[in-house]
N, C-alpha and C positions, 0 to 999 in steps of 0.2 A: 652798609649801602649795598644793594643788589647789582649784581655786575650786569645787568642789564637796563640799571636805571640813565644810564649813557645816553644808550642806544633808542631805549623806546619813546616816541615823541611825546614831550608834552604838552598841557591842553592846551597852552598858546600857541603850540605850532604843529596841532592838529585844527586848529582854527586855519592858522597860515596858509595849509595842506588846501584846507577846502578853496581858500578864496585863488590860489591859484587854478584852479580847476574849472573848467569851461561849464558850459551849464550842463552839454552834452554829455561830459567827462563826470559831472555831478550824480548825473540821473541812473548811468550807469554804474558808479559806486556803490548809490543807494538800493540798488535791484541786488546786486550782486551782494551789499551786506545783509538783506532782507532773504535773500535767496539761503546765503550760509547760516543766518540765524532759522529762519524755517526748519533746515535739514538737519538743524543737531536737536533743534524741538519735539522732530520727527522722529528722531535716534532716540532719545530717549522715553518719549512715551513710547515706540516699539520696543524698546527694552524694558521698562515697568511691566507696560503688556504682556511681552514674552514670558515675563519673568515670576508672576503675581497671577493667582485663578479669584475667581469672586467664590467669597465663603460664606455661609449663613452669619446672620450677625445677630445677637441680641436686641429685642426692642420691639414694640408694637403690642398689639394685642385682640384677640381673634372673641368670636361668637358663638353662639349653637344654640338655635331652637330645640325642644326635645316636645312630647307629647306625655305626658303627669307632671308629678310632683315628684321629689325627694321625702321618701319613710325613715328609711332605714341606708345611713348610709356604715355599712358594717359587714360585712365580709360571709359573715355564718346567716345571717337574716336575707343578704341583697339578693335570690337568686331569683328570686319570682319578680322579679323589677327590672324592666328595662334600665330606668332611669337612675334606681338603686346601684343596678351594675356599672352604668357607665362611670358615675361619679366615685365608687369601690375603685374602678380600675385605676384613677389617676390620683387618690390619695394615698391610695394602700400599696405596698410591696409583695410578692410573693418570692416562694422559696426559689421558686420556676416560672418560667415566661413564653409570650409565643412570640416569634420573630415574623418578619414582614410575609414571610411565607407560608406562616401556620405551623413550623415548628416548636417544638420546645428545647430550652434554652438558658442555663442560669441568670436567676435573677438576685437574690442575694444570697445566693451560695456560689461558694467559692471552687467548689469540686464535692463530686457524688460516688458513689459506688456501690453497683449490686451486685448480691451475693448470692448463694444459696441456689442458683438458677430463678431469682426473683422472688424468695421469699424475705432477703432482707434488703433494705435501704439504708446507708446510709449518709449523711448531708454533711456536711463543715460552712462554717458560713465565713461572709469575708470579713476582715479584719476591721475595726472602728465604722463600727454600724451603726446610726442613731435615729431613734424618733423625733419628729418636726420639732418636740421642746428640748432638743437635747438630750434627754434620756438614752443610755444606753440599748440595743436590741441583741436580744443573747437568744442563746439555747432555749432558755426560757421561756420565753415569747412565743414559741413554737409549739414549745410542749401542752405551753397555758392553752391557745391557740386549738390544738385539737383536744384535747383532753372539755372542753367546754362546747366544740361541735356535739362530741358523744354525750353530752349531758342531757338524756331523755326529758326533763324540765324545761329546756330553754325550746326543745321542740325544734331546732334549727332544719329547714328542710332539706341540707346537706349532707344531714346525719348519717341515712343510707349509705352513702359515700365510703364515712369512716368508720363503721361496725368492724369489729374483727381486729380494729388495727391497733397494734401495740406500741408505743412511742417511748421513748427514754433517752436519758441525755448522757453521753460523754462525754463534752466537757464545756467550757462556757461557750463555745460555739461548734459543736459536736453531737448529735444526737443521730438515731436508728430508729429506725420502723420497722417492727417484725409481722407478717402478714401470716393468716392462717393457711394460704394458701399462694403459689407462685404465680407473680403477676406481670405480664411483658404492659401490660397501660397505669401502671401505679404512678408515674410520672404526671401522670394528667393530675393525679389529686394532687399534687404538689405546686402545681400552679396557683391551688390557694394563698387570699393574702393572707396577713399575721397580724393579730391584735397584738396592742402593747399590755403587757399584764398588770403592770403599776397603774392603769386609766381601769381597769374594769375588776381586779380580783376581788375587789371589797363591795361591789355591788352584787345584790341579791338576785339570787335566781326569778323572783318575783318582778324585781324594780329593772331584770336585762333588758325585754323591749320596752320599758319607759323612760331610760336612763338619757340625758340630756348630749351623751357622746354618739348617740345613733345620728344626731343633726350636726353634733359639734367632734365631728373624729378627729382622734389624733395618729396620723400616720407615717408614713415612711418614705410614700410615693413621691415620686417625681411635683404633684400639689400641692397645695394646704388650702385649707378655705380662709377667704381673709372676711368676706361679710357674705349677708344676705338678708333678703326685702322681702317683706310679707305685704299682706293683703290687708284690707280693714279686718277682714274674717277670719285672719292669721294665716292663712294658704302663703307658702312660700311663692313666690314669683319669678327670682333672680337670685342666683349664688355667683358670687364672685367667688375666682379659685388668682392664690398666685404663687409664686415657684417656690419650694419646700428648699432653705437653703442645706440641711442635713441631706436632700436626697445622696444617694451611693451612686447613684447613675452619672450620665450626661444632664448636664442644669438643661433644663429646655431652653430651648430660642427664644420661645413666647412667654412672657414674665407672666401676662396675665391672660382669664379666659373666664369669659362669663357664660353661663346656660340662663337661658328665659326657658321657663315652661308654662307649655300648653293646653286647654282641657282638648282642643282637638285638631283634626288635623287641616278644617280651614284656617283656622287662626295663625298655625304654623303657618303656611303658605304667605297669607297677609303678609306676615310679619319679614319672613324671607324676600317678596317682591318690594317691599317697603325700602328693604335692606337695613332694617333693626339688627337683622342678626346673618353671619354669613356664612351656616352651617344648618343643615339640617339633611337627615335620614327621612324618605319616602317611603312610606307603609304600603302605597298604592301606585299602580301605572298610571291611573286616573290625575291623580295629584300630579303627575309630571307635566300632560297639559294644560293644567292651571298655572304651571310660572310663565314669567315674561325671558323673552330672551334677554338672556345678562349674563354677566362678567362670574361667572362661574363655571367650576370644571364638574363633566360626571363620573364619579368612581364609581364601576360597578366590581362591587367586591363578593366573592365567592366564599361560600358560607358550605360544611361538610350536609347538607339538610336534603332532605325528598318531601313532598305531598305523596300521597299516594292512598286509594279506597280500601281499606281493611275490609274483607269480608270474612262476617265470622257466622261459623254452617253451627254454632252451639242456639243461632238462633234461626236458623233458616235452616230445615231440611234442603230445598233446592241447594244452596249454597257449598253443603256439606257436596254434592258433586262434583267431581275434578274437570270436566266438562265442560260445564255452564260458566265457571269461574274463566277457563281457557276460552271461551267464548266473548266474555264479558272483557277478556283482555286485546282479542283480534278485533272486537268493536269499537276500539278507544282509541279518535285522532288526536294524538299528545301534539300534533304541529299546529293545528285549530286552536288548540288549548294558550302553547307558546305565541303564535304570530294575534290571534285575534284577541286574548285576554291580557295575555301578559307584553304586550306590543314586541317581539323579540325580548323581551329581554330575562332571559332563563333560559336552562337546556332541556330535554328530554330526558327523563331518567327510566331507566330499563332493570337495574339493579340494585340489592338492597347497600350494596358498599362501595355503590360510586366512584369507577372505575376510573374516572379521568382524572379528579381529584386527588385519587390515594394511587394514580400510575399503576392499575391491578391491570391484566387482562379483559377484555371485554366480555361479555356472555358466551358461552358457546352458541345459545339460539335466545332469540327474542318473540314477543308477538307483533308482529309488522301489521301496523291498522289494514283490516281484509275485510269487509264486509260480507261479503259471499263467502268465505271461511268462517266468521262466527254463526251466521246463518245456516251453514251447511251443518256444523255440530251440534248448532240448538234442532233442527230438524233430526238429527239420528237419535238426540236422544228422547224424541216425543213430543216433544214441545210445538207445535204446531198454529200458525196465526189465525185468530178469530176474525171476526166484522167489525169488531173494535181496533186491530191491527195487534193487539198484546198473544202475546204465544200463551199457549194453556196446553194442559199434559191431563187426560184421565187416567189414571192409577187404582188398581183393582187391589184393596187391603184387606190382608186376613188377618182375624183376629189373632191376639196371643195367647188366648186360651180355648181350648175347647174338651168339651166332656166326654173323654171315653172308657171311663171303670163303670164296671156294676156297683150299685151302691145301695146299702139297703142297713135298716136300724142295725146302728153300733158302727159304723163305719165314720172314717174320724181323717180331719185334713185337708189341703188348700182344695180339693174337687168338692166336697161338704160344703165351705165355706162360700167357691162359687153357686153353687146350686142352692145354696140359701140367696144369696143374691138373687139371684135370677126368680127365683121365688115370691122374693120380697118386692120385686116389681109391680106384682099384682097384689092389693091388696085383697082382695077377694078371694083367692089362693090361700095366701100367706100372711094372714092380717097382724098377728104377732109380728114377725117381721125380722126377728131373733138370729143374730151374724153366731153363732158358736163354733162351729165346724167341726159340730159333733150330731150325726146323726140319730136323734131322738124321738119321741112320741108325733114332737107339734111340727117335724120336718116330717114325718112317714105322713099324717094326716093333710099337709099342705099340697107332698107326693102325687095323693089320691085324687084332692081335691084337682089339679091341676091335667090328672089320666082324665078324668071324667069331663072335662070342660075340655079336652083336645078330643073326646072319645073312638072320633071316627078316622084318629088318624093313628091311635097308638092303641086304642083296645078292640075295637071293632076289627082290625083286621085278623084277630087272632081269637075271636072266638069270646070275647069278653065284655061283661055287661059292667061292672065296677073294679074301681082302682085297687093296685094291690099295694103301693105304699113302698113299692121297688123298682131301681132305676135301673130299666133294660135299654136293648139294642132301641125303641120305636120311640120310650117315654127319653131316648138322648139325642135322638136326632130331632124332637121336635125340641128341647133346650137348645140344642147348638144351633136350629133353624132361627129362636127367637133372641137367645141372647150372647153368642157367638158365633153367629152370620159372618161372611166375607160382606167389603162394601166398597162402594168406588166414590174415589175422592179427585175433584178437579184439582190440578195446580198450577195457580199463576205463576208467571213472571212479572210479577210485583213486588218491590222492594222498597224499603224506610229508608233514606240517604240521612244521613248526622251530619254537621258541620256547624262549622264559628258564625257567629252571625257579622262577618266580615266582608266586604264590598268585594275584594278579590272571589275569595273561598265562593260567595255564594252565585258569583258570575260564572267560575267553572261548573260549579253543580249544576247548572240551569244548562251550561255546554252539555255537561256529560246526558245529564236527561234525554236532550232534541239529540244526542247521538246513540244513546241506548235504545231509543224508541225508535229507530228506524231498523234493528234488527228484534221488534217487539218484545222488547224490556219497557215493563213501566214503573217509575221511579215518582216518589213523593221523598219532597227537600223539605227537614224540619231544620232550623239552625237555634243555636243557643248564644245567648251574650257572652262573650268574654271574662267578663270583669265581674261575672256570677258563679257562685259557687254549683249549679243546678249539673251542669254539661262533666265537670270533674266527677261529681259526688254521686249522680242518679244515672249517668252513662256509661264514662269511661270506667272507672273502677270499678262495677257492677256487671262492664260488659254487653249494657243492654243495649245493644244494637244491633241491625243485619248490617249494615253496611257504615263504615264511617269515613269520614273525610278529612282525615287528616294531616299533620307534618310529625315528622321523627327527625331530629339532629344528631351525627356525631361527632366524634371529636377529632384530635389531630391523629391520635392512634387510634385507628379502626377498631371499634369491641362493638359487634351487633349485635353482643349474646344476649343484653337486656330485652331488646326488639325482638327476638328469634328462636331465643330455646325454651324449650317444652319445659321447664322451671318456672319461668316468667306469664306463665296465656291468665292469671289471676291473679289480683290485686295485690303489692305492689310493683308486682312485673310490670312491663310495659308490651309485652308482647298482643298485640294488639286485635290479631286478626285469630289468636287462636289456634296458633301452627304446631304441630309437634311432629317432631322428625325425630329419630333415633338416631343417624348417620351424620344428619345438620347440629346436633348436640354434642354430639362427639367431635365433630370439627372445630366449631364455636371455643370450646373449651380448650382445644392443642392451640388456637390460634388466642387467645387471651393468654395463656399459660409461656409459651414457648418466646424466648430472648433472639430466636433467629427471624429476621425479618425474612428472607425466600420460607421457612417454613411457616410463616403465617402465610404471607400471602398466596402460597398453596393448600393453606387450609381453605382461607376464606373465598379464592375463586373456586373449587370446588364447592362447598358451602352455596354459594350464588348461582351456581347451574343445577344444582338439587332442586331448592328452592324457586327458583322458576321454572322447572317443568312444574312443580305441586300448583304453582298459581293463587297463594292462599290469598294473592291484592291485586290490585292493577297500581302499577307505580304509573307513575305520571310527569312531574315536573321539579326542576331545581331556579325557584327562583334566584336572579340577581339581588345583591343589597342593594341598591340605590344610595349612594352616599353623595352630597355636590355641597361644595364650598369655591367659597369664592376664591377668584383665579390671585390674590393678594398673598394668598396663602398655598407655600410651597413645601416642597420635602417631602408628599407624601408619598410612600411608594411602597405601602400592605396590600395584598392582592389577595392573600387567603386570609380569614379569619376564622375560629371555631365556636364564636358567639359577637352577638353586634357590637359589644361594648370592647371587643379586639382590636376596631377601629383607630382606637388610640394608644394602640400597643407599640408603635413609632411616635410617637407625641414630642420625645424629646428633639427629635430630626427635623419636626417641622419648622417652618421659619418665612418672617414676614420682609424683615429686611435682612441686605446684605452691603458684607465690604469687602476691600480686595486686599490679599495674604501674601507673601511671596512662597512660592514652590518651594 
């Protein structure tokens, strides 16, 4: 029995209790146990409170419009694919990763180590790794993985990537990379994901892009596909993904997540204002005021990328000027560009390694849009405006050849050979017409024939009634009079502009146009489709252009060398505009090479101040990504990316619902 069961009243004579109690003496009871019941209600939910933070919770499930289809969802094939990438990214694994900030980061390696000053890697992976059906993922996986990149057959367009590179295993989860030469950005190719080798090594070099695991992958990622919906015409429509329970990671928040795709980017829209879907990337500033205001957030995510006009002087004399170029770049309002085309949303770019981005030093000098300063330098160097308003230059050209030996039967060699040309002009002359560049019978008689029909200007003055069939002081200077003459040639400021045939791209070119032509540059805009091979195959790689308008991306470690050094100005370089520096080559290369980060980054800001006083582009603009998903969906917090499909490189973090933990 409780020694208080005495004492404490019971319910009969907490009955008793009340009815002696006045009504008044009641009412103040009742407050007064309402009062202490409240304050300990109080107490303890501020102690929960206190005590407990709200944490993501498992559950729900998210959306995302995209603009194609799924080809190829495969790691060595995805690169040329928007769509390809995104969906690679979240079923596949790599060895390395980028973090919300755009670095890189173990992904399923467990620890790294370079050697050699960057000629060797190598990886250890973490322990009990598996593929979505259980399979185990080894060293092998890795090995199989690059060793099929480099397979010239399969044609993977990543291939360039991994030339050179030597891979070997020591031990089931131990392998090295021996590099032909020392490399501080070899880390970036190791962000690739990893085929499983047990799903692809008995498929044919032949049957690899036809094989049924390009739609149906088996991966490692954070997803797995659990279904998807075609079309009557067999066009996928919808992939359902849901969470991979082998992932090595954090399981995601969001169990499931569907992609609808697009053929374009009204139908995206539709479909986002509809709220079919509560994710979508905006290709244009246009398409932003097409939505309805709604319950969504906008990420603008920062991508390592520039536009910028490649001018290459291998096809414009004009160009090849250091001048006109430096002109072409004082004419250029990049804030007109930002504020009226891209509505704010992008920065100004001045340099080729983006300086804000990568924390470099700024330029030492820039071109500050000056109108009166490009005009002033198109006017010193000749260029002068017409009635048509476009500048024009007369240019006085001397031939590259002209005739000055005596030349007479037996004489032999490229002045022979001109002089039969010149001969051969005139059929009447020289009806034969015979290139030898041996002087002979039918050249001394051509000789003749041509003293006599000049007569009064090469025999007559010396006393001479017919040809002597030899090439003097009177019979060279009427050749050099007739066909190595000096001669004057106009030249415009007129230029071919390249570009995508994209609603952005070709709104600025049509800016740049009305603002080149106010310091009498005239500009014709050709653009090319996208989704054609025409623009890659008959331009870029060919070169054939004066002017182009394009984008360059780099990665998380800065390497411009592809874009920059005099190795790359021809195909498959990417050096765009044609640039060769000797000093900018020799920087490029200490700064790929060298493990010390202060000594790249005073390679490369050096490098950047070289290359803008040369002026071989006018850089221009860093667009924003445009990412907006609905406000449902939380945890995002990527801000740098070094491709779009990055986007979902926190994927695991994100989250729709939440419950509360204690601290």
């Amino acid at each position: 029995m409780s020694p208080f069961s005495d004492k404490w009243p019971t319910k009969s004579q907490w009955g008793q209790f009340l009815k002696v109690l006045t009504k008044k003496e009641k009412i103040i009871f009742f407050v007064f146990l309402f009062l202490a019941l409240s304050s300990f209600l109080t107490f303890c939910t501020a102690f929960y409170l206190n005590n407990t933070e709200i944490v993501p919770a498992r559950g729900g499930e998210y959306s995302e419009g995209v603009i194609g289809s799924p080809r190829f969802i495969n790691p060595i094939y995805a690169a040329p694919s928007d769509v390809d990438r995104d969906l690679t990214e979240l079923i596949y694994s790599g060895l390395m990763k980028y973090d919300n900030d755009g670095k890189i980061v173990p992904d399923l390696v467990k620890e790294y180590e370079i050697l050699e000053e960057g000629r060797i890697y190598e990886f250890y992976l973490k322990e009990n790794l598996f593929w979505e059906n259980g399979e185990p993922l080894t060293a092998e996986d890795v090995i199989y993985t690059i060793k099929t990149i480099q397979n010239p057959s399969l044609k993977s367009p990543i291939r360039a990537s991994w030339l050179g590179v030597n891979v070997e295993k020591i031990s089931e989860t131990g392998f090295r990379f021996e590099l032909q030469n020392p490399s501080a950005v070899f880390l970036e190719n190791c962000t690739l994901k990893i085929l499983p080798k047990h799903i692809w090594q008995d498929i044919s070099d032949q049957n690899f892009p036809l094989s049924v695991y390009n739609l149906q992958p088996v991966g490692s990622g954070p997803y797995k596909i659990n279904d998807l919906t075609q079309s009557k015409e067999g066009n996928i429509t919808s992939l359902e993904l849901g969470a991979n329970p082998y992932y090595a990671g954090q399981s995601p928040n969001i169990p499931k997540i569907t992609f609808y795709f697009f053929d374009n980017e009204n139908d995206l829209i539709s479909a986002f204002n509809s709220g079919k879907i509560q994710g979508i990337a905006l290709y244009s500033t246009e398409a932003f005021q097409s939505l309805k205001s709604g319950n969504f957030l906008e990420y603008n995510l920062s991508l390592p990328r520039y536009f910028a006009v490649f001018l290459n002087p291998e096809k414009s004399e004009i160009l090849a000027n250091k001048e006109i170029r430096i002109a072409l770049n004082y004419g250029t309002d990049k804030e007109e560009i930002i504020n009226e085309v891209l509505m704010g949303k992008g920065e100004i770019v001045n340099s080729p390694i983006l300086p804000k981005v990568y924390n470099f030093e700024s330029p030492a000098n820039i071109y500050e849009f000056n109108l009166q300063k490009a005009e002033e330098i198109l006017e010193e160097e000749g260029f002068l405006k017409t009635e048509s308003g476009i500048r024009e230059k007369v240019v006085k050209k001397e031939p590259s050849f002209q005739f000055q030996s005596n030349l007479s039967s037996g004489s032999q060699g490229s002045e022979v050979t001109e002089l039969q040309k010149c001969l051969a002009k005139d059929p009447e002359v020289y009806p034969e017409g015979e290139i030898t560049g041996y002087f002979g019978p039918k050249t001394k008689a051509a000789v003749i024939k041509f003293q006599e029909k000049y007569a009064s200007e090469i025999l007559v003055p010396y006393g001479l009634t017919s040809g002597t069939g030899s090439v003097r002081k009177s019979t060279r200077a009427k050749l050099n009079e007739l066909c190595a003459a000096s001669w004057e040639e106009t030249l415009s400021l007129s230029f071919t502009l390249i570009t995508v045939d994209q609603p952005i791209l070709k709104k600025i070119a049509l800016v740049l146009k009305e603002q080149w032509q106010k310091i009498g540059v005239n500009i014709e805009i050709k653009t090319y489709d996208p989704l054609k091979t025409e623009l890659e195959q008959e331009i870029i790689k060919p070169r054939n252009y004066e002017m182009l308008f394009f984008g360059e991306v780099l990665e998380a470690i800065p390497d411009p060398y592809s874009f920059w050094d005099s190795s790359q100005v021809k195909d498959p370089g990417l050096n765009l505009a044609g640039y060769e520096n000797t000093d900018c080559d020799r920087l490029l290369k200490e700064a790929r090479q060298t493990l010390d980060e202060l000594e790249r980054k005073i390679a490369l800001e050096e490098f950047q101040n070289i290359l803008i006083e040369d002026a071989p582009v006018v850089f221009l603009y860093n667009p924003d990504y445009l990412y907006l998903v609905d406000k449902k969906i939380k945890g995002i917090k990527t801000k740098i990316i070094v491709d779009t499909s990055k986007r979902f490189s926190d994927i695991d973090n994100w989250y729709i619902k939440t419950r509360r933990a204690w601290k």
